[in-house]
N, C-alpha and C positions, 0 to 999 in steps of 0.2 A: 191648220186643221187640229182640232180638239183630240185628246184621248181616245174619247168616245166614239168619234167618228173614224178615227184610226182600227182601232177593234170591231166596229161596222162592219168594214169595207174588207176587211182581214175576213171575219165570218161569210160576209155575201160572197166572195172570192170562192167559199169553199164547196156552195151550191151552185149548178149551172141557170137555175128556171126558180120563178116567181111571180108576185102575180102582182099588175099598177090596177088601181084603183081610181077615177075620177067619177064623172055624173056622163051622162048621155042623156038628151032630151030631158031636164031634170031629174033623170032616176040613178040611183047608183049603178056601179057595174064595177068586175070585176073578170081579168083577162090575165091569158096565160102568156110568160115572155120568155126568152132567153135574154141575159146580161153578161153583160163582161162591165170592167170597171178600167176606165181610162183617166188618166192625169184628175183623180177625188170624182170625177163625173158616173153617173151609171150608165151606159148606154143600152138601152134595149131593143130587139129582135121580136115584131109579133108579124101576126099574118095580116096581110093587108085586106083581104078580102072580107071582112068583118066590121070593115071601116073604124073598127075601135079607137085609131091614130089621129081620125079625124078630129074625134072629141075630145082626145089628149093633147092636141096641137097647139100650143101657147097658152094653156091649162095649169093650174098647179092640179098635180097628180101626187096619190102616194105608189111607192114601189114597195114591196115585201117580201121577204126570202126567209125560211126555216130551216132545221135540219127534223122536223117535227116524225120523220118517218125512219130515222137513223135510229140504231140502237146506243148513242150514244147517251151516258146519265147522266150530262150537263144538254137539256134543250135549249133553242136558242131561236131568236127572233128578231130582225134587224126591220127596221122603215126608213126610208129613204123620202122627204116631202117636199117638195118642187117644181117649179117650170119647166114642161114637158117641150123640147122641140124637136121636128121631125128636122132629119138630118140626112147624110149621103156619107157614110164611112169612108173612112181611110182603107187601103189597101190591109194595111197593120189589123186595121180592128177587123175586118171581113177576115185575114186569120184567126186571131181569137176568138172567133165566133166558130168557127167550124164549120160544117155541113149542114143545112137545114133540112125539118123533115120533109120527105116528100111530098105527103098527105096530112091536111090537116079538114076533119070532118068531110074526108071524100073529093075535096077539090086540091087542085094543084096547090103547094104552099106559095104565095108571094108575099117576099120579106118587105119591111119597111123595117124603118129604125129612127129610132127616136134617143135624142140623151137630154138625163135630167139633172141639172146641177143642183144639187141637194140645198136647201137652206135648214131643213130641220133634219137629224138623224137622231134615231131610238135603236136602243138594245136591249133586249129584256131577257133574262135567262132564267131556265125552270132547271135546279140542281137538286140529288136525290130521288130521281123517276126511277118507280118501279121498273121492270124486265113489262114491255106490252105484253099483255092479254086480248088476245081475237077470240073473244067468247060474247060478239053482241047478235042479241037476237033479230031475228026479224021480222 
């Protein structure tokens, strides 16, 4: 494993949630996950009821995680680009993963989970950001 994907996985580590990326019926889409990171792999946590897994399913997909809403003054931005497979956890990783929400858009949450073995990783960092300002209009 590269540097690069060393310091990845070190950043994704310190967010729980992120969002994969592929096409659905030709159109882009973009879906909300939980992750944990296993033996360099990402594995992700969405809701099944949205069928999103479906389209992610032997897919190359991208995954993405920020700390974009932290106060901290190095930003930061990780990609994760690879073969999506839906999968059935380990005992270990259903720990790591934690509790899931109850409700997701009013219906009962049903997990599915998928892991992606990264072939491409990005890190991009924004250093020197001002203190946020929540002065946009509406």
């Amino acid at each position: 494993m590269s540097p690069e994907e060393h310091h990845a996985i070190e950043l994704l580590c310190r967010v729980q949630y992120g969002r994969v990326a592929t096409s659905m019926r030709a159109l882009p889409f973009l879906a909300l996950a939980r992750h944990i990171v296993v033996d360099g792999k990402v594995v992700l946590r969405m809701h099944a009821g949205f069928g999103y897994h479906q389209a992610c399913n032997g897919s190359v997909v991208s995954y993405g995680a920020d700390n974009f809403n932290s106060r901290d003054p190095e930003l930061w931005s990780v990609q994760f680009t690879g073969t999506a497979q839906i999968v059935e956890p380990t005992t270990t990783e259903l720990e790591l993963f934690g509790p899931g929400p109850h409700f997701v858009d009013g219906t009962v949450f049903d997990p599915v989970y998928m892991r992606i073995d990264p072939q491409f990783v990005t890190v991009h960092t924004l250093a020197g950001n001002p203190a946020p300002q929540y002065q946009h209009a509406l």
